[in-house]
C-alpha positions, 0 to 999 in steps of 0.5 A: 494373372497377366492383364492388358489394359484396353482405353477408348478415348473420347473427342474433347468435349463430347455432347452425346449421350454416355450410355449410348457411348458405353454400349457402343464400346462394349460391341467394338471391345467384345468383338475384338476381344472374341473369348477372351475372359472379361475383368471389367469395364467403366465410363468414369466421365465423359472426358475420361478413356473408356477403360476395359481390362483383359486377362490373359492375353494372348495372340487373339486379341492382336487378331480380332483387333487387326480382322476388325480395323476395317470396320472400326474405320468405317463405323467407329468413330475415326472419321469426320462425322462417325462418332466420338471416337478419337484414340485406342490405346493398349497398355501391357501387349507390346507389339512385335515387328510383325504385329506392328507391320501387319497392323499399320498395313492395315490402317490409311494414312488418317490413322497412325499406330505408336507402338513401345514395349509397354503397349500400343496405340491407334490414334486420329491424325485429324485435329480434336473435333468437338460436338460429335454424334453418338454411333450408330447403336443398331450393332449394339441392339443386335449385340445385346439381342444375341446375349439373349439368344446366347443363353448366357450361364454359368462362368459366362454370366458371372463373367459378363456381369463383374465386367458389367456388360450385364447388368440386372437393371439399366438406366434409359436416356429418359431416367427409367429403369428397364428389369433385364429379367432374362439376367435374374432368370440366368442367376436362379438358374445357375443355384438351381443347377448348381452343387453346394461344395466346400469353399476354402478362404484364407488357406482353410479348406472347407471353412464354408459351403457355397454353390460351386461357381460362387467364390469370393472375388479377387481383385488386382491392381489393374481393378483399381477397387480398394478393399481393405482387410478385415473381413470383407467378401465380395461374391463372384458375379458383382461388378466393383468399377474402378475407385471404389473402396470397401471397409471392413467388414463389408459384403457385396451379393451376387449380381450387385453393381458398384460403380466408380468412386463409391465408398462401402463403409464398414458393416454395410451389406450391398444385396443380390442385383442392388445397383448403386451408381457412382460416387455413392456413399454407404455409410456403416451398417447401412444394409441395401436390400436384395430382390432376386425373385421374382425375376421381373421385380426392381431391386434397389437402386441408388443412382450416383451421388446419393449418400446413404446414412448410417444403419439406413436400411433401403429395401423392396425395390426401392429406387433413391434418385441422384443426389438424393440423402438419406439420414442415419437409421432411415428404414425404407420399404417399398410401400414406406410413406413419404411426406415431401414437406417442401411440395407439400405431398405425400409419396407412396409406393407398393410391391409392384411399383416401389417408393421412388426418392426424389432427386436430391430430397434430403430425407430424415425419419419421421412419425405420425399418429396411428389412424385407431381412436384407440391407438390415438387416445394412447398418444401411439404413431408409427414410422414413416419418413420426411422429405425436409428439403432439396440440396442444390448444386452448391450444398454437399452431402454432409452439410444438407444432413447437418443443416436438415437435422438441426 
């Protein structure tokens, strides 16, 4: 399959906010996109391009391009005090004389086009400018309001949701999490409706049986994801951003979301709509639950940074903050008590609002005695987990644990 590479590369030094940036992206790159199938998209860091990958791409995308220049230098961010914006680059659409000259056209003498066999690219005349405002966010808004009213389903959905355009939960510039139930409603729609049929793997017709649209994920070199064989699946309608890697034998669910530079170690199991953030580590046989119904409840979320131990269990809505560590064979429920001996309190929570894990806490499992007469005469406890102390800046992963377990 023929891809071409789309990259939206930021002023130095931006200060906006990235999520605003990733979401203006997404509107300027589906509106020039048009139909074109999306592979994927990602914000590595906010000095980094903003990555989108095409494929098959055809004469539709030099088309939505060139109808949508005029509104890309208007609006997005070429221009003195209109956003971060400060390059377009194209890789694997070269242009011909013809495209070239209908494009350049088009562009003032602010903009300049570079155009190779290899690809294309549009870029500022003006000198780097740093501090740039956010875009405006008002089309975004709209955007994500007509997904909505799309009735995304089916190919569509999955499509949008391994792009990562959709996701099943989002992170708001405050830290909260936002249940896009209308996504979680899309996907139970899509087994209801859908047919089981055999599935083939491996050149074996019919070794398995799934719901007809769900097939096992194939990833290219543009995909930049790493799966190493021996067993692994990642199932259609799960985003895998670039850099991640997966160790066999490993499985990601349908709606999950995996961002960059995460490791999936071997026997570990990433569960329907679970997000996990950038450079996380889950450790072998850690299993993060899924929540699919009902619709509106919080899956588990593992925000950048965490490191997840091995034979962890994180399940029920959970929601592990940046940073945070969770030793070997911790098993977390939504309702799981949590006693912060640092701060001296004790975290809780239930099905409908789940436990919430600190930021950078370093957590091992713990006991305390049963509340019975009875129970405590017999010297019985039962499970619960301990917040022992805080990494900081300068203390990685591996050795907060090791430190925390001796």
């Amino acid at each position: 399959m023929r891809t071409c590479v789309v990259h939206l590369v930021l002023e130095p030094e931006f200060e906006g906010d990235l999520t605003e940036l990733q979401r203006d992206a997404h509107v300027w790159l589906l509106g020039t996109a048009h139909n074109l199938r999306l592979v994927r998209t990602n914000v590595e860091t906010i000095k980094s391009p903003y990555q989108l990958s095409i494929c098959e791409p055809n004469a539709r995308l030099l088309d939505g391009l060139y109808d949508s220049l005029e509104e890309i230098q208007d609006h997005h961010g070429f221009y003195d005090d209109l956003g971060p914006w400060r390059e377009i680059r194209v890789h694997g659409l070269g242009l011909d004389d013809v495209d070239a000259g209908r494009i350049s056209a088009t562009l003032d003498d602010r903009l300049e086009l570079d155009s190779t066999p290899e690809g294309f690219s549009i870029r500022s005349r003006a000198e780097p400018r740093t501090g740039a405002e956010a875009p405006d966010l008002r089309c975004y808004a709209l955007m994500k309001e007509s997904m909505e009213q799309m009735n995304l389903r089916g190919a569509e959905l999955l499509d949008a949701l391994e792009a990562g355009i959709v996701r099943v939960a989002e992170r708001t510039a405050s830290g909260d999490w936002i249940v896009n139930t209308w996504v979680k409603d899309a996907i139970l729609q899509l087994f209801r409706t859908s047919s089981i049929v055999p599935k083939g793997l491996e050149g074996e017709p019919g070794l398995f049986r799934d719901k007809q649209p769900l097939d096992v994920r194939r990833f290219d070199a543009a995909s930049n994801v790493r799966i190493v064989p021996g067993g692994s699946a990642v199932r259609r309608g799960a985003h895998l951003g670039p850099g991640v890697v997966c160790m066999p034998p490993m499985y990601v669910n349908l709606g999950a979301f995996v961002g960059a530079g995460t490791m999936v170690d071997s026997h570990a199991l990433i569960g329907s709509c679970a997000q996990i953030g950038e450079r996380v580590h889950v450790s072998a046989a850690a299993q993060i639950g899924g929540v699919l119904e009902p619709p509106g409840a919080r899956p588990v979320i593992i925000e950048d940074g965490a490191f997840i131990g091995g034979g962890a269990g994180i399940y029920e809505g959970v929601l592990i903050r940046r940073g945070a560590v969770i030793a070997g064979g911790l098993q977390l429920t939504a309702s799981t008590p949590v006693f912060d001996l640092v701060h001296e309190r004790e975290l809780r929570g239930t099905r409908a609002a789940p436990l919430e894990i600190p930021a950078n806490a370093v957590v091992l499992p713990g006991t305390r005695p049963v509340s019975s007469q009875w129970g405590r005469e017999r010297g019985l406890n039962q499970a619960c987990a301990l917040i022992v102390k805080y990494r900081d800046e300068k203390t990685d992963q591996g050795t907060a644990l090791e430190e925390a377990l001796r």
